[in-house]
N, C-alpha and C positions, 0 to 999 in steps of 0.2 A: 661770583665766588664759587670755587669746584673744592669739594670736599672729597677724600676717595671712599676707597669701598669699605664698607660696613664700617665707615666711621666713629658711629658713638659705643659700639660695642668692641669691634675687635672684629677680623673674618674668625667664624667657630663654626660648626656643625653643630652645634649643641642649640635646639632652637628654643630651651629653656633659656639660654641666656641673653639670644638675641632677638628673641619674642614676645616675653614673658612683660607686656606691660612697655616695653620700649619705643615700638611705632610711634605708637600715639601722644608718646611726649616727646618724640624726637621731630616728628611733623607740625606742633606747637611751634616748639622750640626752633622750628626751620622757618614756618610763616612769621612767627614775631620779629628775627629777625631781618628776612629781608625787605616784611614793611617796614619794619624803625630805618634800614640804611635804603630803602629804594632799591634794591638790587637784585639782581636774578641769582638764583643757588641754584647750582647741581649738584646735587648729595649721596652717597653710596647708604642703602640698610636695608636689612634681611626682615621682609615683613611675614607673616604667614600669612595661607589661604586658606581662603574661609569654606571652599570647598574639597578640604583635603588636608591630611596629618602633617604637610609637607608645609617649607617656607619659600620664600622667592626672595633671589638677590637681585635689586633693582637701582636703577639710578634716577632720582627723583626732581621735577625742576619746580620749582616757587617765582613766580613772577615779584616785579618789585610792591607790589600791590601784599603781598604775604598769600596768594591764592597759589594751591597747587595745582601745575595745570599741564601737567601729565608725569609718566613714568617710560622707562625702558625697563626691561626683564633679562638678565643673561644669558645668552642664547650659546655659551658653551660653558655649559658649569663644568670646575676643574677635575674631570674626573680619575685623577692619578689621588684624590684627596677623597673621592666617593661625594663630593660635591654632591653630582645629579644621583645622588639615595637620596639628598637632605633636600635640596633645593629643584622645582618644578623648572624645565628649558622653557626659555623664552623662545616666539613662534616668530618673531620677526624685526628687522632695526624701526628703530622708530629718528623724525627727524622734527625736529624746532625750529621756528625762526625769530629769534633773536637779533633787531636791529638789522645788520646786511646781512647778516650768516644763516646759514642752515647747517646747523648743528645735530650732529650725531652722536649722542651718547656710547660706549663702550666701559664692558666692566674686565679687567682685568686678564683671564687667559683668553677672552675674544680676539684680546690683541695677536694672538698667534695664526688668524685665521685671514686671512686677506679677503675672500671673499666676500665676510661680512660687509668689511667698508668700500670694496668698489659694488657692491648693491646698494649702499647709501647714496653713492659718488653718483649711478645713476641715479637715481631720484634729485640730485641736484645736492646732495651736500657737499661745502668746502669747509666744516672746521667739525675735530674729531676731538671728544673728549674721552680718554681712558679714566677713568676711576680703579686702584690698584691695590692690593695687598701683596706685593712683591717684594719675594725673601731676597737679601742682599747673595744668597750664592747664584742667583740667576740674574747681579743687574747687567751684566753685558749683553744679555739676549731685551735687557727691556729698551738698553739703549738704543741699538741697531734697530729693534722692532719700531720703536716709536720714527725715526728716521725711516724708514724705508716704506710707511704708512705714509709717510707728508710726501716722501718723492712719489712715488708709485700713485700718489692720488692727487696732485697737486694742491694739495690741502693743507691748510693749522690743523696740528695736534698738538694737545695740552695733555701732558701724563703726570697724574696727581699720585702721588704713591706715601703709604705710612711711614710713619719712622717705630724705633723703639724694638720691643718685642715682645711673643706671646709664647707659650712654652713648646713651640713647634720650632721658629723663626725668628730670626732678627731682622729686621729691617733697614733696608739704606737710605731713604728719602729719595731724592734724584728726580724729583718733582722737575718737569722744563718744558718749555715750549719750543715746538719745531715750526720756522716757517715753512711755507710750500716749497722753496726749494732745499731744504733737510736743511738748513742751518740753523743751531741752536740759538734761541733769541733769548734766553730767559733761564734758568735753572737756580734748582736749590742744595743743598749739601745733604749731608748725612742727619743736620737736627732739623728737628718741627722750627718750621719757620714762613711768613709769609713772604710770596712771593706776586708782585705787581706785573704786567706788561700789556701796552696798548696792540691790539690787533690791526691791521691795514689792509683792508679791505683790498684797496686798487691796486695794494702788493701781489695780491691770489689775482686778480680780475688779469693785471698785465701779465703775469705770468702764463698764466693761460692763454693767454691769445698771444703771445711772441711762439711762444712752444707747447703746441696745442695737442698732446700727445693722447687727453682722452678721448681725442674723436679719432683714435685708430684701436680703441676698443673691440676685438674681436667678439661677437656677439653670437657665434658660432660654435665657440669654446666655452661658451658659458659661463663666461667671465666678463 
């Protein structure tokens, strides 16, 4: 189950509202459920640090066991929003292995940075999870972005986005899943609604070895 970015609050800068007593019952609330249904959570929320005035947007995973058992940090807070005044940069991708995948978390304007995820891609990840608070005048850049993440890495990407709105934005949902070769396998509309779909593992494996284009990685470029 992927939940997006600062899910139970809202995205705010305000870290009265998404601090103030929130973590701790939203981390509850995330282990009880994925013990009662067995399942792993990925969750979007803005926790504070404890060594600093400041808070951190992070995507959090719960095993099916209800144990949390790690975090990613956003390593490009939105700074057209002054994000990184409220929230601390995260220092580096972190990866999961979940089943056959090795899973990369991403939060939201990450998604505009490509070389976050071929730094994952090397480490060995094939599936990309976005967590989003993305305003409906930008979803054509989140479409193409989420797409051109699965081509360009031969990876699943899942982009989880809000709906509704907050008194900045409205939101379009557009929640969908990309297989590794950009085809959309899965998508949601404009309302809060779930969305199901089986991953295939031997689908990214055979893709890769017919058209094997990450091992011409130039590693010179730095990329």
């Amino acid at each position: 189950m992927v939940l997006p970015e600062a899910f139970a609050t809202g995205f705010s800068l305000n870290l009265q509202v998404t601090c103030d007593g929130e973590p701790e019952q939203t981390h509850a609330f995330l282990s009880r459920l994925s013990s009662t249904h067995k399942i792993w959570i990925l969750a979007g929320l803005i926790t504070p640090d404890p060594d600093s005035a400041m808070g951190k947007n992070i995507a959090v995973l719960f095993n099916p066991e209800g144990e949390r058992v790690g975090e990613y940090q956003k390593m490009h807070p939105f700074t057209p929003m002054g994000e990184d005044k409220v929230h601390l940069v995260g220092q580096e991708p972190q990866i999961f292995s979940i089943g056959n995948f090795l899973l990369s978390p991403v939060l939201c304007y990450d998604l505009r940075f490509p070389e976050l995820f071929r730094a994952s891609v090397k480490q060995g990840a094939n599936l990309f999870v976005v967590l989003a608070s993305w305003p409906d005048s930008r979803m054509s850049h989140w479409h193409a972005l989420l797409k051109a993440r699965a081509i360009e890495n031969q990876a699943y990407v899942i982009g989880v986005n809000r709906t509704g709105s907050d008194p900045n934005h409205q939101y379009a949902g557009g929640s969908k899943v990309i297989d590794p070769m950009g085809k959309t396998s899965a998508e949601s509309n404009m309302e809060e609604e779930l969305v199901s779909f089986t991953l295939e593992h031997t689908l990214m494996e055979d893709w890769r070895s017919s058209f094997p284009a990450l091992e011409d990685i130039r590693e010179d470029l730095g990329c």
